[in-house]
Steps between C-alpha positions, in 0.01 A plus 500: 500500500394136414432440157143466374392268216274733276357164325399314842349646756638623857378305778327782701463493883069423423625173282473187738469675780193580760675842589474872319786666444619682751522841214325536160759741446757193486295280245479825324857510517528131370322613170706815436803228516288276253431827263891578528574116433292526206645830326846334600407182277368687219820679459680172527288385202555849339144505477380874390194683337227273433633153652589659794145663535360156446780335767395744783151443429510175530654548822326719666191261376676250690573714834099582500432104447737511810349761719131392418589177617694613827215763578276225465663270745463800745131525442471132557667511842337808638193287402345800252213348268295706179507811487766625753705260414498552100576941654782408728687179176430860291650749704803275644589435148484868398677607795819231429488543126532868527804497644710519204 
């Protein structure tokens, strides 16, 4: 498995690209490895109790920051405006956040 910076963030298959992704269930898959990545660099730091709280919050702030943007990028190429378009950036980020 290829190693995953937890402080930048993976280039998906929606990044720079005009395609989808082929699965959701393999950019979900990208953020479990992110999560893991994270965990794994918090016990490098010997980060526990509070700091390590505030570490994976951060982090998982930054993996929404990522999906919003990514889900947003979809919405922008399947050419959704208002409304819809706010409903489907919501539910595509709910639906690759939750997969921790």
């Amino acid at each position: 498995m290829a190693a995953v910076s937890p402080t930048e963030p993976e280039r998906t298959c929606h990044e720079g690209s005009h395609r989808r992704c082929p699965d959701r269930a393999a950019h979900q898959h990208r953020l479990i490895r992110r999560q893991t990545a994270w965990e794994a660099q918090a016990t490098e730091k010997k980060l526990w109790g509070a700091a390590k709280s505030s570490f994976m919050k951060k982090c998982d702030k930054d993996a929404a920051e990522l999906a919003t943007r990514v889900c947003t990028d979809q919405a922008t190429e399947k050419k959704l405006a208002g409304a819809v378009k706010s409903i489907f950036v919501k539910k595509c980020v709910k639906d690759t956040t939750a997969a921790k």
